[in-house]
Structure formats: structure tokens, C-alpha cells
C-alpha positions as a Markdown table, in Angstrom:
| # | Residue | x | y | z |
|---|---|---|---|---|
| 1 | Unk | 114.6 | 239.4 | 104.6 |
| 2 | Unk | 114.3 | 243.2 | 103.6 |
| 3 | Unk | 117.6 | 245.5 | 103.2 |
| 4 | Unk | 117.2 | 247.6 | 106.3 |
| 5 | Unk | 116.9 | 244.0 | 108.6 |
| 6 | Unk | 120.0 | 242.8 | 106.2 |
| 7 | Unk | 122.3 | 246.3 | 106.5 |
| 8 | Unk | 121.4 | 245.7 | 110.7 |
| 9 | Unk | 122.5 | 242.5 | 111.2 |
| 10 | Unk | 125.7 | 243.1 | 109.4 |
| 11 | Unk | 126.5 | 246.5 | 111.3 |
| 12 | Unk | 125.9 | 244.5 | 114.0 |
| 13 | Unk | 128.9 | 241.6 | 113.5 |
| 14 | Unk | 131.2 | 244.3 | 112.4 |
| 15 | Unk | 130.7 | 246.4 | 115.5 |
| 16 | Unk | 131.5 | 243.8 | 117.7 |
| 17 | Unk | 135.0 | 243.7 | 119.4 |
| 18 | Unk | 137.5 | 241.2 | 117.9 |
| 19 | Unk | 138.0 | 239.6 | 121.0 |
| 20 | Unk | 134.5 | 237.9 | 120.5 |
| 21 | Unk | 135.5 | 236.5 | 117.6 |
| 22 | Unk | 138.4 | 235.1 | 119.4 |
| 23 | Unk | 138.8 | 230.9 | 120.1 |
| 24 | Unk | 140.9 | 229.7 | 123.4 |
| 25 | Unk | 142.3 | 226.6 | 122.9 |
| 26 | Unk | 141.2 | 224.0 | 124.8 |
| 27 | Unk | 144.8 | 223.3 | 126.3 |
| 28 | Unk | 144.4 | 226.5 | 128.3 |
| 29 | Unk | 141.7 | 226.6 | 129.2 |
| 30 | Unk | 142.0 | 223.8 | 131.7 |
| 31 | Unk | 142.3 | 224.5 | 135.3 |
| 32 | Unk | 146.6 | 223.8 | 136.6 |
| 33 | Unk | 146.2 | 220.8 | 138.8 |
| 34 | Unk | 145.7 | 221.0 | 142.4 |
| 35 | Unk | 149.2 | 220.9 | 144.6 |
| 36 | Unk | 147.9 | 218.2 | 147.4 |
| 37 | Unk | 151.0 | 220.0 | 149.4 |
| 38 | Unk | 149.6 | 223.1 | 150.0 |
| 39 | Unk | 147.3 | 224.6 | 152.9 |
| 40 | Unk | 143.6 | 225.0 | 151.7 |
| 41 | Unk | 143.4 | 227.6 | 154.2 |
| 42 | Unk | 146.2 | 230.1 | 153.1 |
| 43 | Unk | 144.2 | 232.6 | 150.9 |
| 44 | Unk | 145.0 | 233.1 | 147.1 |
| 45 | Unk | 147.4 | 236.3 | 146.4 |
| 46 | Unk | 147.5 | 237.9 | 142.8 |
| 47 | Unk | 150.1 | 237.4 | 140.5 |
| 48 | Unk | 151.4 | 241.4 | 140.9 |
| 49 | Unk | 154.5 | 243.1 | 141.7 |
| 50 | Unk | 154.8 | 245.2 | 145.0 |
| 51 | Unk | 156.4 | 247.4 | 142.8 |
| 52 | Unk | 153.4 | 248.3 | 141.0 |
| 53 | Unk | 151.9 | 249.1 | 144.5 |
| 54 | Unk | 151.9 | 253.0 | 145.4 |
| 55 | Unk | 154.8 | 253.7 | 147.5 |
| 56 | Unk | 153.2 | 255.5 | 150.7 |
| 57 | Unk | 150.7 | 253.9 | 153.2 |
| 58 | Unk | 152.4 | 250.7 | 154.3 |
| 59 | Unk | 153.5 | 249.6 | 158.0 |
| 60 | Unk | 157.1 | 248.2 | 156.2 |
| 61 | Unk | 157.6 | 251.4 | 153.0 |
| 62 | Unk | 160.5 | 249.5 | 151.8 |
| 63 | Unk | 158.5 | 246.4 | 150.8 |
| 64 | Unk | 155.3 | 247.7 | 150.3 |
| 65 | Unk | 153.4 | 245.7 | 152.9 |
| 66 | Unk | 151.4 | 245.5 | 156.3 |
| 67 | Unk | 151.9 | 243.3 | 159.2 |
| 68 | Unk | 150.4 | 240.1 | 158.7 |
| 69 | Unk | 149.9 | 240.8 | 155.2 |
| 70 | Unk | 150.0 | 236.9 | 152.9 |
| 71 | Unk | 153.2 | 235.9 | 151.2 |
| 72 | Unk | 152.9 | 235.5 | 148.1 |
| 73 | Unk | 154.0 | 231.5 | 147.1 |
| 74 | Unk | 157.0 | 232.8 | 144.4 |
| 75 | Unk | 157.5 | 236.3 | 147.3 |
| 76 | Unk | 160.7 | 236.3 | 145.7 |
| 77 | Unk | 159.2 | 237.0 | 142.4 |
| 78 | Unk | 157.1 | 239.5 | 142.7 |
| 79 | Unk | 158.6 | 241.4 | 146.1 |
| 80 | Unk | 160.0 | 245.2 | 146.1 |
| 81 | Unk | 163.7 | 242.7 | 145.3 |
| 82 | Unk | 162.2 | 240.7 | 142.4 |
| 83 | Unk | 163.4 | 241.8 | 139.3 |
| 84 | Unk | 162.2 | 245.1 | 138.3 |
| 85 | Unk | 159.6 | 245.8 | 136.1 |
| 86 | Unk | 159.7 | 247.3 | 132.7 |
| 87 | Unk | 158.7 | 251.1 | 133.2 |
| 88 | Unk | 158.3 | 251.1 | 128.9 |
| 89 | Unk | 155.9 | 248.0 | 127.8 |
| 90 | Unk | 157.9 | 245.6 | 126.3 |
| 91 | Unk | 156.4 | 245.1 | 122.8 |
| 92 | Unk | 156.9 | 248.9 | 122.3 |
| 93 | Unk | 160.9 | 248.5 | 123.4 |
| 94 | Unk | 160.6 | 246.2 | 120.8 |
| 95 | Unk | 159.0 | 248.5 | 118.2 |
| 96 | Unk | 161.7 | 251.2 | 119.2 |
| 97 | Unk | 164.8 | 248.9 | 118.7 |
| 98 | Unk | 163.3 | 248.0 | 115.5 |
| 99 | Unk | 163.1 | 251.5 | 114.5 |
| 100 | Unk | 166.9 | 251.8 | 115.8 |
| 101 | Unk | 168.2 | 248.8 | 113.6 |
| 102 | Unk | 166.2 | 249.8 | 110.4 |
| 103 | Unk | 167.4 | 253.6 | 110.5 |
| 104 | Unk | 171.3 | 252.3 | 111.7 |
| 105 | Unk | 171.3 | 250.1 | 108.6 |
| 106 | Unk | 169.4 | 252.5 | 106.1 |
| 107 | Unk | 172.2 | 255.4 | 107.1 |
| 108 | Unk | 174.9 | 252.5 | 106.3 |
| 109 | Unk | 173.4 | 251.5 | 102.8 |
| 110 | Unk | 172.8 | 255.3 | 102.1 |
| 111 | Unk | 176.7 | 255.7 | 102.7 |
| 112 | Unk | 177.8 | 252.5 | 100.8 |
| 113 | Unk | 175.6 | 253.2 | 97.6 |
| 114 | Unk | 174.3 | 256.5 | 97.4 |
| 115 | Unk | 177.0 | 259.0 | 98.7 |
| 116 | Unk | 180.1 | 256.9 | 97.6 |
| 117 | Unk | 181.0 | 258.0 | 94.2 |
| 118 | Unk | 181.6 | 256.0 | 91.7 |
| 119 | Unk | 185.2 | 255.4 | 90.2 |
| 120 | Unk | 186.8 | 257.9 | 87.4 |
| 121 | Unk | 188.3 | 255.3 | 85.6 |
| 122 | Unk | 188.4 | 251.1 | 85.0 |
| 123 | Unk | 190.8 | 249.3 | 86.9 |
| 124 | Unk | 193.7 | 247.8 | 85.2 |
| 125 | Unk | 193.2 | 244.8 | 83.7 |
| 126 | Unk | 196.6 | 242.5 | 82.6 |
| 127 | Unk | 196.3 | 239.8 | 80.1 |
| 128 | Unk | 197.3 | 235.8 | 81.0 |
| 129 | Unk | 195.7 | 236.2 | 84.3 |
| 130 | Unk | 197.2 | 239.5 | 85.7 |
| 131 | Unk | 201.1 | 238.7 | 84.3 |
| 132 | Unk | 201.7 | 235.9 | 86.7 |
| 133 | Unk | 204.5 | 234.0 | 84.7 |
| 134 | Unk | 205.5 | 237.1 | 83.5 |
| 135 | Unk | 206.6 | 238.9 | 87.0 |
| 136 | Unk | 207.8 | 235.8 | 88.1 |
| 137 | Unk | 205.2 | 233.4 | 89.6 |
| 138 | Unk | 202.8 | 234.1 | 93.3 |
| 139 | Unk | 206.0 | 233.5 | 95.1 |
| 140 | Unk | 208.5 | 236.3 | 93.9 |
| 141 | Unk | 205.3 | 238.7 | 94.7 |
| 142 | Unk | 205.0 | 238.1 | 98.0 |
| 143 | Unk | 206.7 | 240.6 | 100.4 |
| 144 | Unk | 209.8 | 238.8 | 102.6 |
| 145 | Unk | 209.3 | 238.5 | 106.4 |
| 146 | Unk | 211.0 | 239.7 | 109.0 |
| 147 | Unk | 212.5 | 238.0 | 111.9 |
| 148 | Unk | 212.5 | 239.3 | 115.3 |
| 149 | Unk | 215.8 | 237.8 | 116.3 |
| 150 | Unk | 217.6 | 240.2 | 113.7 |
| 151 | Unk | 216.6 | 243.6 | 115.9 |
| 152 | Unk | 219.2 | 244.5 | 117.7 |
């Protein structure tokens, strides 16, 4: 095989979009099973939000349809009433609040380590395990609690 028939064939595989290089798994790509309940008749409506429907031109304007129009099967789903959909696409709301959490916790490690300064001096440090015995044990330390009953 000569260079120029070599240098070809591999421009050619690396010119071609990933997604022919892409594999379905098998699980999906079987059909969903037939529900024996429903009408053969009754025609086949897309899986798409009225909402994504432009607003003017319908018989009803405040659901976005014409008289004798389908229903879709889950109407409630993808009606003007269904939930509404994202006007930002969702994976880059996700790459935004990820922006927002790194920044928020770089600003609080640049405040903890590099604009606190350090201390002028050591702190104190007492022999025999900070002069325990010697100020007369944990309990004499502690400060003495004050009951409510005694206010007047």
C-alpha cells in the first residue's frame, strides 16, 4: 500500500464524527412492549412540551392547541400546565453552579490561609499538662452556674 493510499485512509477514520464510532447497547435498542390496552387507531403524538410550541396561531392560545387536536397519553406531562421547562439547558446550570461552588470555596480558603496573618508570638505553653493540679484540678476551673429561681 503506498503512503498517499495510507495518509487517505487514515484522514478518512479521523474525519468521521464520533457518533459513528458509537455502540448502543443492545438493552435499548429493543422496541417497549406493545400495551394490548390501547386503541391501534389513535395516532402516535411526540414526546414535546406545548410549551416549546410558538405562542400565536392556535384555536385555544392558552394551551397551545386546535380543536380536535390528539391528546397526548401523559397530556398532563407535556401540556402548557406540566412542569415548565428549563429556559438554560440543564448540563450548563450545572456547569455554572459548579463554577459558583469552586469560586465560593476558593474566596473562603483565600481568607482562611492567605489573608489571615499569622500570629506575633507562640502561645503559652505550662508544664505538667497546663498546671492542672496546680490551679486546683478541671473542677475549680469551671465557671459556677446560675439559677433562674434566684432573679428577683
Amino acid at each position: 500500500m503506498s503512503l498517499i493510499a495510507r495518509r487517505a485512509a487514515r484522514v478518512a477514520s479521523a474525519t468521521r464524527p464520533a457518533a459513528a464510532f458509537a455502540v448502543r447497547s443492545r438493552a435499548y435498542a429493543a422496541k417497549a412492549a406493545k400495551d394490548p390496552e390501547t386503541d391501534d387507531d389513535y395516532p402516535k403524538v411526540p414526546n414535546v412540551s406545548r410549551q416549546y410550541l410558538p405562542a400565536t396561531g392556535w384555536q385555544d392560545p392558552l394551551t397551545r392547541r386546535n380543536f380536535g387536536d390528539p391528546v397526548h397519553e401523559q397530556d398532563e406531562l407535556y401540556s402548557m400546565w406540566g412542569p415548565d421547562i428549563p429556559t438554560i439547558a440543564p448540563h450548563i446550570a450545572l456547569r455554572h453552579f459548579t463554577y459558583a461552588v469552586i469560586s465560593f470555596v476558593s474566596f473562603g480558603f483565600l481568607v482562611k490561609y492567605a489573608l489571615t496573618p499569622e500570629m506575633p508570638a507562640i502561645r503559652r505553653q505550662y508544664p505538667f499538662g497546663g498546671l492542672v493540679t496546680e490551679l486546683g484540678g478541671m473542677d475549680a476551673n469551671k465557671a459556677s452556674v446560675e439559677d433562674e429561681s434566684d432573679v428577683d
